[in-house]
Chimera marker file (.cmm) of the C-alpha trace (Angstrom):
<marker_set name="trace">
<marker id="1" x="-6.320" y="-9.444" z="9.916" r="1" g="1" b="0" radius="0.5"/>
<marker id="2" x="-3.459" y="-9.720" z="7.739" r="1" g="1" b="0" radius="0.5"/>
<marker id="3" x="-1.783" y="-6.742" z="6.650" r="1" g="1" b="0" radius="0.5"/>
<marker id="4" x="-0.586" y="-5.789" z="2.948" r="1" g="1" b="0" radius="0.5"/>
<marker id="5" x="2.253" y="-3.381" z="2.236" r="1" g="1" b="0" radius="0.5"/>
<marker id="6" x="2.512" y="-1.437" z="-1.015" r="1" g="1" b="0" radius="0.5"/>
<marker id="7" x="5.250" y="-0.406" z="-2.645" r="1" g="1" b="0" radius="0.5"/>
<marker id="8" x="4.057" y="3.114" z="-2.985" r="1" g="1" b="0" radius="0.5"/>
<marker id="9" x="3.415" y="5.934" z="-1.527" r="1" g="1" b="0" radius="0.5"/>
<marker id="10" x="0.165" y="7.268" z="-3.155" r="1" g="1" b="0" radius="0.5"/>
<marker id="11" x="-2.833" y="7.196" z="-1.376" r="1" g="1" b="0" radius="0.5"/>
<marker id="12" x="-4.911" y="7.061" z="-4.245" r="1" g="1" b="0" radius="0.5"/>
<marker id="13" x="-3.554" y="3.835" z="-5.490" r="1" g="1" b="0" radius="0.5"/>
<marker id="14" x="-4.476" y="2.455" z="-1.836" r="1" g="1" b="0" radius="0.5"/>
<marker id="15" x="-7.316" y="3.912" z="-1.399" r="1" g="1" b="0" radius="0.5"/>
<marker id="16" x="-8.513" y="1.998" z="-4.667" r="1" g="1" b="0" radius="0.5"/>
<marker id="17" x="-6.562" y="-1.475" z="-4.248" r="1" g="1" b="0" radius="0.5"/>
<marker id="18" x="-8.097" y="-1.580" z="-0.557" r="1" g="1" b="0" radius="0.5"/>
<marker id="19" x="-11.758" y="-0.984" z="-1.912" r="1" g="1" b="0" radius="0.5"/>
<marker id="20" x="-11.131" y="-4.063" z="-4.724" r="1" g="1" b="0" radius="0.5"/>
<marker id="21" x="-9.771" y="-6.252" z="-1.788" r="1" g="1" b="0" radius="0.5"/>
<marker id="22" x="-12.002" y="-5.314" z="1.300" r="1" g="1" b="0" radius="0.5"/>
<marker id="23" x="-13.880" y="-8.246" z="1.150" r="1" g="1" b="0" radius="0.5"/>
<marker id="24" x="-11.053" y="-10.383" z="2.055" r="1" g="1" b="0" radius="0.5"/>
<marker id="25" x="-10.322" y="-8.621" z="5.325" r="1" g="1" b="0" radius="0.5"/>
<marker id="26" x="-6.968" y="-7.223" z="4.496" r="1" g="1" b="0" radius="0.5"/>
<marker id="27" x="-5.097" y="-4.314" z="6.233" r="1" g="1" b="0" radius="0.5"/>
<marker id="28" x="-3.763" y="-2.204" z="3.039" r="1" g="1" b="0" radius="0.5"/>
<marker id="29" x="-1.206" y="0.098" z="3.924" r="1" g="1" b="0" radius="0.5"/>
<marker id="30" x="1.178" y="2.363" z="1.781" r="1" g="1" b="0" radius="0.5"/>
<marker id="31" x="5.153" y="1.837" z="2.782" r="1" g="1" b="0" radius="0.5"/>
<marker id="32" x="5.686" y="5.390" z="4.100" r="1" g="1" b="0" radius="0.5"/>
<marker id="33" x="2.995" y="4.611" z="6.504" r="1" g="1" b="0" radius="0.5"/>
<marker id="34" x="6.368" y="2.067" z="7.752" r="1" g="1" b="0" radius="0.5"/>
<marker id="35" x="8.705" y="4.214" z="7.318" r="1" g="1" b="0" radius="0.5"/>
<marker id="36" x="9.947" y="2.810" z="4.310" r="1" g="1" b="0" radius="0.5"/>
<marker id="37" x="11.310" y="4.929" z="1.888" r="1" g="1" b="0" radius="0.5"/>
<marker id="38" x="10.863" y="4.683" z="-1.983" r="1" g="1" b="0" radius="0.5"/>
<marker id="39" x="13.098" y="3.486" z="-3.866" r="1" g="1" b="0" radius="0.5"/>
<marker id="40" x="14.670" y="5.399" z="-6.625" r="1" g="1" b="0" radius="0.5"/>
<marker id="41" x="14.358" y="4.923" z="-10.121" r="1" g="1" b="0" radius="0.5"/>
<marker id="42" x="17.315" y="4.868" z="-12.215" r="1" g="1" b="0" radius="0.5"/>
<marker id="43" x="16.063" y="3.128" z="-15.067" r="1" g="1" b="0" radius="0.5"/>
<link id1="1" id2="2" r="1" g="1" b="0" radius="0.2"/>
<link id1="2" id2="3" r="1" g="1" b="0" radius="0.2"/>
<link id1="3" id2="4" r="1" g="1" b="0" radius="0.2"/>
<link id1="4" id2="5" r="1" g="1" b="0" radius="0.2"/>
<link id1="5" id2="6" r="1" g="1" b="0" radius="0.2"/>
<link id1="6" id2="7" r="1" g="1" b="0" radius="0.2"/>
<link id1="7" id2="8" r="1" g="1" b="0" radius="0.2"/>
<link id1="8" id2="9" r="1" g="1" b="0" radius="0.2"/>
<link id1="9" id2="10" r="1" g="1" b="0" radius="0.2"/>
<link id1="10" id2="11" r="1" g="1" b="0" radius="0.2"/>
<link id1="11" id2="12" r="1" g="1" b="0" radius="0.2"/>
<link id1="12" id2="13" r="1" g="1" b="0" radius="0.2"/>
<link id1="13" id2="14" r="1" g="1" b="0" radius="0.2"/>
<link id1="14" id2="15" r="1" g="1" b="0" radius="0.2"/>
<link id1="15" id2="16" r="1" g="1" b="0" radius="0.2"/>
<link id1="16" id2="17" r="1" g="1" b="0" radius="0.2"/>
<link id1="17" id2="18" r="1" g="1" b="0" radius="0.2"/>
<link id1="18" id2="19" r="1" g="1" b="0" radius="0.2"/>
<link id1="19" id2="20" r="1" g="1" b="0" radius="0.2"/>
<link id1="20" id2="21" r="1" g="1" b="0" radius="0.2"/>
<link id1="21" id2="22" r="1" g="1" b="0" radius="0.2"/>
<link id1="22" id2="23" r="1" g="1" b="0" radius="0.2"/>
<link id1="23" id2="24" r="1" g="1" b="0" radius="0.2"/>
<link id1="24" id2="25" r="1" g="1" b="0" radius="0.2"/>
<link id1="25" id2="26" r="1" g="1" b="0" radius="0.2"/>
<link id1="26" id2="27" r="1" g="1" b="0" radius="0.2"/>
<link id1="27" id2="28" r="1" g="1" b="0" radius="0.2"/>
<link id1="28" id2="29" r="1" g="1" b="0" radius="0.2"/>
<link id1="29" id2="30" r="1" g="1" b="0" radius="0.2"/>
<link id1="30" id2="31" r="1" g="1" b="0" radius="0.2"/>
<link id1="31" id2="32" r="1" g="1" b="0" radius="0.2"/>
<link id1="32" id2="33" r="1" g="1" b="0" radius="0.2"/>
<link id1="33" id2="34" r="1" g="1" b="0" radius="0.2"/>
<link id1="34" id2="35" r="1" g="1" b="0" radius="0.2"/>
<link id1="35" id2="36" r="1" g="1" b="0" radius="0.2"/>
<link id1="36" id2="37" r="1" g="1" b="0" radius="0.2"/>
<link id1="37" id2="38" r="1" g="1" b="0" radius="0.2"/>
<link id1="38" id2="39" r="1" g="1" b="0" radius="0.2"/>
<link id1="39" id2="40" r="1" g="1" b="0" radius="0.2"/>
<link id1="40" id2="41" r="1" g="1" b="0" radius="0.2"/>
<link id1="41" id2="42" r="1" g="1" b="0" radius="0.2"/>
<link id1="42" id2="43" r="1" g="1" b="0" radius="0.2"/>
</marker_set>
């Protein structure tokens, strides 16, 4: 299975993008799940 990472932190916004894409088999995960923290927004 391959696995997605998104750029966010809101598991509402992954909860939703994995139910659009669940028929293709892919892993959708949010970055913090990785340890990856946001970036900040300056602009």
């Amino acid at each position: 299975m391959q696995k997605v990472v998104l750029a966010t932190g809101n598991a509402g916004k992954v909860r939703e993008l994995a139910s659009l894409l669940e028929d293709f088999g892919l892993d959708i995960v949010a970055q913090t799940e990785l340890g990856v923290d946001s970036a900040e927004e300056t602009g």
